[in-house]
C-alpha positions as MATLAB code, in Angstrom:
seq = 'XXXXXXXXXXXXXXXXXXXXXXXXXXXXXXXXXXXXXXXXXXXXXXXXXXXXXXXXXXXXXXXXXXXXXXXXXXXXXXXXXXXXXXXXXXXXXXXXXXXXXXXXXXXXXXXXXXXXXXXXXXXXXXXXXXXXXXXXXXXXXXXXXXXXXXXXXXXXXXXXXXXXXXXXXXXXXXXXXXXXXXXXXXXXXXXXXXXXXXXXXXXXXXXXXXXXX';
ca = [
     -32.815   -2.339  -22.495;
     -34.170   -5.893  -23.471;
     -31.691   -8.423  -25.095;
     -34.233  -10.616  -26.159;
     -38.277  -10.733  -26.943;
     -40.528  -10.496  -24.421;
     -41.965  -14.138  -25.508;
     -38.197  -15.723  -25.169;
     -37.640  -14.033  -21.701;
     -40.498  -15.830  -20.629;
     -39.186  -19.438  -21.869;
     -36.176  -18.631  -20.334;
     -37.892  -18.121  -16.880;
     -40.084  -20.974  -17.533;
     -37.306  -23.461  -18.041;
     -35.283  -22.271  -15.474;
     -35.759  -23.707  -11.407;
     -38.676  -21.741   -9.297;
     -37.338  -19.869   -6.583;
     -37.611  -21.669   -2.835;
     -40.859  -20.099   -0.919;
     -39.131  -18.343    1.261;
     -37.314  -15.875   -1.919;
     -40.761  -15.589   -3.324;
     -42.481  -14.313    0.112;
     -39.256  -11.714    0.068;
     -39.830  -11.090   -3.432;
     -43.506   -9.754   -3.159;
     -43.222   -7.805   -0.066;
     -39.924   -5.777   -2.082;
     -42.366   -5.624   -4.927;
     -44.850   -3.879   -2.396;
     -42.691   -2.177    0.148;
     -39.708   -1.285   -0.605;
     -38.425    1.847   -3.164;
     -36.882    0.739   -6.054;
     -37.823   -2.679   -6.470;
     -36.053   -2.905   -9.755;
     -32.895   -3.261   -7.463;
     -33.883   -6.976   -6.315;
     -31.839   -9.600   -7.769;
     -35.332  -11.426   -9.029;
     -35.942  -15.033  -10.075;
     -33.832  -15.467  -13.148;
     -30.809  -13.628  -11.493;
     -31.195  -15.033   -8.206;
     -30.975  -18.883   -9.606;
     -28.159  -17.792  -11.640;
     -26.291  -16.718   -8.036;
     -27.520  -19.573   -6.644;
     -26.325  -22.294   -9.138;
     -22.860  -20.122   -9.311;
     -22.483  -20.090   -5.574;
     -23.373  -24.137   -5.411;
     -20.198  -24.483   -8.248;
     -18.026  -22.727   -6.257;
     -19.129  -24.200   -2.713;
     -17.658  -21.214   -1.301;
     -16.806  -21.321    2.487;
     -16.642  -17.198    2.651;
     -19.156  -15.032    0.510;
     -18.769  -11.163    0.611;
     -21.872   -9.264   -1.230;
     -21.597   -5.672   -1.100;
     -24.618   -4.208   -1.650;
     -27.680   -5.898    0.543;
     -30.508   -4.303   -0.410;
     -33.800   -7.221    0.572;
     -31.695   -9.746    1.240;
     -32.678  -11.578   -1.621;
     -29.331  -11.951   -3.586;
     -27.890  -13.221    0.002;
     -30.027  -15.770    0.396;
     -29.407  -17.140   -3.313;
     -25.949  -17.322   -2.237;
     -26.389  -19.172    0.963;
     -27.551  -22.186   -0.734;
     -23.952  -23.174   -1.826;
     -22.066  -22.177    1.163;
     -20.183  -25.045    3.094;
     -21.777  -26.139    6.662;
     -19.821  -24.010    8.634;
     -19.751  -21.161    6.227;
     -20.113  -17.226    6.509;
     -21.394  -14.542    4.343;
     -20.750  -10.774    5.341;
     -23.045   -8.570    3.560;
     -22.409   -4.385    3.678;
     -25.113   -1.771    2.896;
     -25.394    1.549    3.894;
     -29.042    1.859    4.344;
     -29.620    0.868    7.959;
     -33.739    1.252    7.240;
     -33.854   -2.418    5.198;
     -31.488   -3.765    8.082;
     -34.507   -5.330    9.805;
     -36.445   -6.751    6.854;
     -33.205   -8.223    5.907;
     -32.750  -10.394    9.191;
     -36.525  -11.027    9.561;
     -36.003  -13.313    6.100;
     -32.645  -13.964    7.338;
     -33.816  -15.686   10.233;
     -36.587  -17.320    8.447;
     -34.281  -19.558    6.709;
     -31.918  -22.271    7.891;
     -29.058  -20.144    7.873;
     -29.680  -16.934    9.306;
     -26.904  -17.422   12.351;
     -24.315  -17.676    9.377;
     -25.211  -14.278    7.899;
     -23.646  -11.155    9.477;
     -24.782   -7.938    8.539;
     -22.751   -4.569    8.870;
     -24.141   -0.975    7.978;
     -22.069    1.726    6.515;
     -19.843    2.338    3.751;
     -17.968   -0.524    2.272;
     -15.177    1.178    1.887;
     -14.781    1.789    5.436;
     -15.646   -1.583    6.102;
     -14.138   -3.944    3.622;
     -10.588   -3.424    4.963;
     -11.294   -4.474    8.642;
     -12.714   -7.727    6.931;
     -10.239  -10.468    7.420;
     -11.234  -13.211    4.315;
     -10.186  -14.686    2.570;
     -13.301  -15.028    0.264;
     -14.131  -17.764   -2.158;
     -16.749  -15.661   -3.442;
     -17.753  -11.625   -3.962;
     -20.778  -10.462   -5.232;
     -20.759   -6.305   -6.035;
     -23.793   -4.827   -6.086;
     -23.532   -1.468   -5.043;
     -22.715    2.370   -5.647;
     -21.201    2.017   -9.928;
     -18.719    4.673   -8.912;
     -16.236    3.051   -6.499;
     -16.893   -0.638   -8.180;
     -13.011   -0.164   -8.953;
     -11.967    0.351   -5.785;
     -14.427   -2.405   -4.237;
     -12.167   -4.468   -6.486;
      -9.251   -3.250   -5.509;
     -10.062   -3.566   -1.659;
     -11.602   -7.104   -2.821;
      -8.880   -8.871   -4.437;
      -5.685   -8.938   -2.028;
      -8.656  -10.766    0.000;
      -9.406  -13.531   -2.330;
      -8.084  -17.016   -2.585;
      -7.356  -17.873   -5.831;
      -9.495  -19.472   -7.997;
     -12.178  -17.492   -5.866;
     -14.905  -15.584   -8.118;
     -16.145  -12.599   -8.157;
     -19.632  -11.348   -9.334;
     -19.939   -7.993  -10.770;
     -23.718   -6.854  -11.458;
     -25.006   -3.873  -13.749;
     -21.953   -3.837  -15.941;
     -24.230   -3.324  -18.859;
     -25.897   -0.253  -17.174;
     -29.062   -0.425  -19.861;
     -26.612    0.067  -22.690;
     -25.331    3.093  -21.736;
     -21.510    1.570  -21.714;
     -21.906    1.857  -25.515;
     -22.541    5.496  -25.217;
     -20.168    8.317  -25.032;
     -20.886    9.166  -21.086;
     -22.335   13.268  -20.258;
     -19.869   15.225  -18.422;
     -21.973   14.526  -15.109;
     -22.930   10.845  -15.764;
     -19.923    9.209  -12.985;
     -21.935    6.180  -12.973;
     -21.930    5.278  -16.620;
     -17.488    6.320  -16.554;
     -16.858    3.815  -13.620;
     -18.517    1.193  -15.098;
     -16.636    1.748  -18.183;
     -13.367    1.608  -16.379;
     -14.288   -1.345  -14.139;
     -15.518   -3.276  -17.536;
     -11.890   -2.351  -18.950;
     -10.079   -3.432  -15.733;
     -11.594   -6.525  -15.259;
     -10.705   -7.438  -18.794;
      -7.030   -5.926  -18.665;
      -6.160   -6.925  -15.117;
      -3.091   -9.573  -15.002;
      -4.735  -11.687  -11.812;
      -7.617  -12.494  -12.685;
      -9.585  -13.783  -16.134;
     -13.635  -12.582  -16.828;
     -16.544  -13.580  -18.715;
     -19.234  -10.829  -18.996;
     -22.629  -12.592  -19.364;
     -26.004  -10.367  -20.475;
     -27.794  -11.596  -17.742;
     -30.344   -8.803  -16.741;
     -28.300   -5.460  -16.715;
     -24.889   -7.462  -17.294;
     -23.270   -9.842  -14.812;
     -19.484  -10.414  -15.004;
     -18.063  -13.608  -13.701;
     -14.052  -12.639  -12.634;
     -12.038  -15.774  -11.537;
      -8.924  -14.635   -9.254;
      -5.710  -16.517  -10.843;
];
C-alpha cells in the first residue's frame, strides 16, 4: 500500500541522512541472502529509529524482533556509553549474520542477543527500558506490551512497527486472518490505555510512537 507517489517517496529518501556504510553493506547482503527481505527496517525507517533513539538517549533498548540486525544497529547510535540493547528472535539461523555486523561496529560488546520466544524471555529480563522497539509475530503484540510496560521507566518510548499492516486495519478481518485482529486490538489499546499516550505515524507499514506516562 503506498501513501504517497512514487516520485515524492524518492524526495523523501533523498532529503533524508544516508545510512552509515556499515547498514548499507548489511542492507545488500539481506537484499541478496536472506528470505523476506521486505522485513528489513531499510534506509528511511532505519534513520527514523535512529534519530528517535538519539532523542531519547536511551541507556536500555529492548527490540523484539531481530531479524538482520539492521533495526539494532539504528538504535545503537543513541544509546548512552555504557548502554545495553537486548534483542529476541526466534530464528537462531540469522543469529550469526547478526553478530558478524554486530561486531563490525563500535558497539557490538553492548549488544546481547537471545534466541527463542519473547514471551518466554521478556519476563526474565530485568529493565528497566528507556526504549522498546516491537517488531515481531502481529499476534501477541498485546501481550509484548503487556510484558513490556511494568518494565519501562516512564517517559520511556515504545516503537510499534506494521500497525498499518498494508491497509488491511481498515478492512473487516477473514475469520482466519489473526494477524490483521491483533493489530486491530493493539492499535485500540495503545490509544485507550491510561499509562501511556501514542502517535501513530505512516511511516512504511505504520510506526506508532507510545510514550509510558
Amino acid at each position: 500500500m503506498d501513501f504517497i507517489s512514487e516520485e515524492l517517496d524518492n524526495y523523501v529518501i533523498e532529503h533524508t541522512q544516508s545510512e552509515p556504510e556499515l547498514l548499507q553493506q548489511l542492507n545488500r547482503e539481506t537484499q541478496a541472502k536472506v528470505l523476506q527481505p521486505r522485513m528489513l527496517s531499510g534506509h528511511y525507517q532505519g534513520r527514523v529509529l535512529s534519530m528517535i533513539s538519539k532523542l531519547v538517549s536511551p541507556k536500555t533498548i529492548l527490540e523484539i524482533g531481530t531479524y538482520t540486525g539492521y533495526s539494532a544497529l539504528c538504535m545503537m547510535e543513541g544509546i548512552q556509553k555504557d548502554g545495553m540493547l537486548h534483542t529476541i528472535d526466534h530464528n537462531e539461523e540469522l543469529f550469526s549474520l547478526q553478530r558478524t555486523y554486530f561486531d563490525k561496529s563500535e558497539l557490538g560488546e553492548q549488544i546481547v542477543q537471545h534466541v527463542g520466544e519473547a514471551l518466554e524471555i521478556i519476563p526474565n529480563l530485568e529493565g528497566p527500558f528507556d526504549l522498546v522497539f516491537i517488531d515481531a509475530d502481529k499476534e501477541n503484540y498485546c501481550d509484548y506490551f503487556e510484558l513490556i510496560l511494568p518494565k519501562m521507566k516512564t517517559g520511556g518510548v515504545i516503537l510499534s512497527d506494521n500497525v498499518l499492516w498494508s491497509g488491511k486495519v481498515l478492512e473487516k478481518p477473514k475469520r482466519d486472518d489473526v494477524d490483521t485482529r491483533a493489530l486491530i486490538a493493539y492499535n485500540k489499546l495503545l490509544n485507550t490505555h491510561p499509562k501511556v499516550e501514542s502517535v501513530l505515524l505512516p511511516i512504511r507499514d505504520g510506526l506508532t510512537i507510545t510514550r509510558v506516562k
